[in-house]
Residue, then its C-alpha position, 0 to 999 in steps of 0.5 A: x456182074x457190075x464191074x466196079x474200081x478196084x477198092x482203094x487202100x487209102x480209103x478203106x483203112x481212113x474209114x475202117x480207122x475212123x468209121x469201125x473202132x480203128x486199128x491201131x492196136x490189134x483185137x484177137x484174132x492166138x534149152x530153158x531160155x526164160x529169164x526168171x527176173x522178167x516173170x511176174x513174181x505173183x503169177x503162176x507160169x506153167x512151161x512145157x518142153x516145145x518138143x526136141x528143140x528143148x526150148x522151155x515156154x510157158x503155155x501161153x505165148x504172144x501172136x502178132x500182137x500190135x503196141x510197144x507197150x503192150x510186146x513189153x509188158x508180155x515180156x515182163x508178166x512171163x512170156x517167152x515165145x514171139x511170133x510174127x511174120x515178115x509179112x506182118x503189117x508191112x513189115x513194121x511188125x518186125x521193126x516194132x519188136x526190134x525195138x523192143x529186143x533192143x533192151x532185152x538179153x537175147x536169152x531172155x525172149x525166143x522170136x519166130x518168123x517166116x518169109x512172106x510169099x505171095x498169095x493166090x486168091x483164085x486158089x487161096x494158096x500162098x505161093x509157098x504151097x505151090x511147089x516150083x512156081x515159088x523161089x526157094x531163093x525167096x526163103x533165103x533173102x527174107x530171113x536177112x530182111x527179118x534179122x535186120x529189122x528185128x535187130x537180130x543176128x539169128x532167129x529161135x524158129x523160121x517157119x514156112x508158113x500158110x501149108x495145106x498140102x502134105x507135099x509141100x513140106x517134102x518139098x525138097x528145094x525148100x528143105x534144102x534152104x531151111x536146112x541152110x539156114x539151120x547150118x549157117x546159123x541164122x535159126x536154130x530150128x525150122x518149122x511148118x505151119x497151116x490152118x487149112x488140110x492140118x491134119x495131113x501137113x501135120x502128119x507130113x511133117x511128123x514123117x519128114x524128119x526134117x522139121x522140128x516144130x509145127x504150128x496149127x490151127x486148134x480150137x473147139x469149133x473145127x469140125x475136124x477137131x478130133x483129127x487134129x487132136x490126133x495128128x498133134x499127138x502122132x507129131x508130138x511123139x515124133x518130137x516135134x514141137x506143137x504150137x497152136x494158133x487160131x485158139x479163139x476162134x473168131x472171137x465173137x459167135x456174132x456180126x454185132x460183137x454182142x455175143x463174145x466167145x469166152x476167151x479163157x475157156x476157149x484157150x483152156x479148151x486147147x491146152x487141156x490137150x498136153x501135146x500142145x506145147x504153148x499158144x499164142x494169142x493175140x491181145x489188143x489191151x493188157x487186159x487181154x493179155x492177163x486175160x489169157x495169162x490167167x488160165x494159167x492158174x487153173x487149166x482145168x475147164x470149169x461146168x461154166x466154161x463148158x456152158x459157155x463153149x457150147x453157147x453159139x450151139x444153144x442160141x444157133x449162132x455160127x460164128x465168125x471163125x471161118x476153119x479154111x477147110x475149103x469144102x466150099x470151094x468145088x460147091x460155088x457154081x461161080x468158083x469164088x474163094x470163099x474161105x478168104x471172104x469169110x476171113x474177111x468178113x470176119x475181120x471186118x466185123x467180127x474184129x474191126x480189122x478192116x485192113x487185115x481184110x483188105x490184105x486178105x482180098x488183096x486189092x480184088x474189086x467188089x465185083x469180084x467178090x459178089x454172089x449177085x450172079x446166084x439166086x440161091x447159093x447152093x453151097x452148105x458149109x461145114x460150119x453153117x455159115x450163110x455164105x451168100x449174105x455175108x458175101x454181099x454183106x461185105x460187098x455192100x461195105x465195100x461199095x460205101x468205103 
């Protein structure tokens, strides 16, 4: 392989900025504590009971949504529930909401974040699901981190974030600190989340008694769908809170951002299943937002969204969403991490995000990432995906940044 530097930060966000349609606000990706006088008065909100938290949200809630503007006007068209991470943005997606929370009664919104551990590419977890290799210390100074930058003195759920092995979430030095945390009353529930393994961390988490709310990857393009379904279920008869992300899947059914997923079916798609409790979406413009705020008004799948759903299928296209079900892994005769590549490919030209790609490389060089070394690539995807060529695809991006 030919060894190149290491790709520069700086560079590669003054060319994704400049060069692929910038990032300054983001593409998609996602006790009845709502306020009334912030609904819209001419929109239908439809609630449902976040399991036995008893927290009433629409169904419809905000992922890491990018723009003041933007967080206030969700905030004012209905929605309750705000989801970020510590890690989200450098951090500054924490500051931004502050900002935000700094008008707003503290009954009026539910905020939930998590601590930001580190990743391991070579293995594609985060250090969370690592069991003793990650510091449950960590989970006890990132909480007060996150409470001083969203301006907060508690938070509604801290989750851990990033799960795909059932045994992290009986992990007990972890517990122990969640469980700290809910006694000291710095979060008043705890909760897991994972788009890789979910049907297992699901069921886990169902079992463990311990926490309250799981948050999943669920779209109508997992291969696995039927099993998620089913975990959902089992986890939402225990009483646990279900909150589903990834609900878009990718988006776009192509590179060229010619064929575009239709977003409200897809949402609809998830929320058909009543033990989904709320989503949360990421919208980069209010008309996103309403967009997604608008399924509301009919639940129910039309014939046209149905077509629509199947589109990709029709024209043999595969998508960008890439499920994080790591069959690729044992297949790839120079074992590269092949889920992270095709996060970042779909980020970088799916949804002109190219610094959320470079945060998923995590400053690995173009080198590392290359399938040159392979005249064939023998490895079939569960989604069809031509992993070979997208590597290099992405590759040859990131050698003319």
């Amino acid at each position: 392989m030919i060894k190149m530097a290491r790709i520069s930060r700086r560079k590669f966000l003054k060319v994704g900025f400049a060069g692929i349609a910038g990032a300054s606000s983001l593409t998609r990706c996602s006790s009845n504590q709502t306020n009334p006088g912030n609904q819209s008065k001419d929109r239908k909100i439809v609630f449902r009971t976040l399991g036995r938290t008893g927290l009433r949200l629409p169904v419809v809630s905000m992922g890491s949504t990018y723009g003041i503007e933007i967080v206030r006007a969700a905030l004012d068209e209905g929605i309750v529930y705000i989801h970020t991470s510590s890690g989200y943005y450098e951090r500054n997606h924490e500051r931004l909401l502050g900002d935000v929370f700094q008008d707003r009664p503290r009954d009026s919104f539910v905020i939930g974040t998590s601590p930001d551990f580190p990743y391991d590419f070579g293995t594609g977890d985060r250090s969370s699901d690592l069991g003793l290799r990650a510091d449950p210390d960590l989970i006890l100074e990132s909480i007060e981190g996150s409470l001083q930058r969203l301006k907060l003195k508690f938070l509604d759920i801290y989750w851990l974030l990033s799960i795909g092995r059932a045994e992290t979430v009986f992990h007990e030095p972890y517990i122990r600190a969640y469980e700290q945390l809910k006694k000291s009353g710095k979060t008043r529930f705890v909760g897991i989340g994972t788009h890789n393994n979910e049907p297992d961390v699901i069921r886990a988490a169902a079992e463990s008694g311990f926490w309250d709310v799981i948050l999943t990857a669920y779209n109508f393009r997992q291969t696995h769908r039927e099993d998620v379904r089913e975990a959902v279920r089992k986890a939402a008869e225990a009483g646990l809170g279900v909150v589903a992300m990834k609900t878009q899947a990718g988006v776009y059914w192509d590179r060229t951002r010619l064929r575009k997923i239709n977003m409200s079916a897809a949402l609809k798609w998830v929320l058909q299943d009543e033990n989904v409790h709320t989503t949360i979406p990421a919208f980069s413009n209010l008309e996103e937002m309403r967009e997604d705020l608008s399924v509301m008004e009919d639940l129910n799948l039309t014939s046209e969204e149905i077509r629509d759903l199947k589109l990709g299928t029709d024209l043999g296209l595969a998508g960008l969403f890439c499920q994080q079900c790591r069959q690729c892994q044992p297949q790839c005769p120079a074992g590269l991490e092949i889920p992270g590549i095709m996060r970042a490919y779909m980020y970088t030209f799916g949804h002109k995000k190219p610094d959320k790609a470079l945060e998923t490389l995590r400053g690995l060089s173009s080198a590392e990432l290359a399938c040159r070394d392979c005249a064939v690539c023998p490895v079939q995807c569960a989604l069809g995906f031509d992993v070979r060529s997208r590597a290099l695809e992405l590759v040859g991006f990131l050698e003319n940044v």
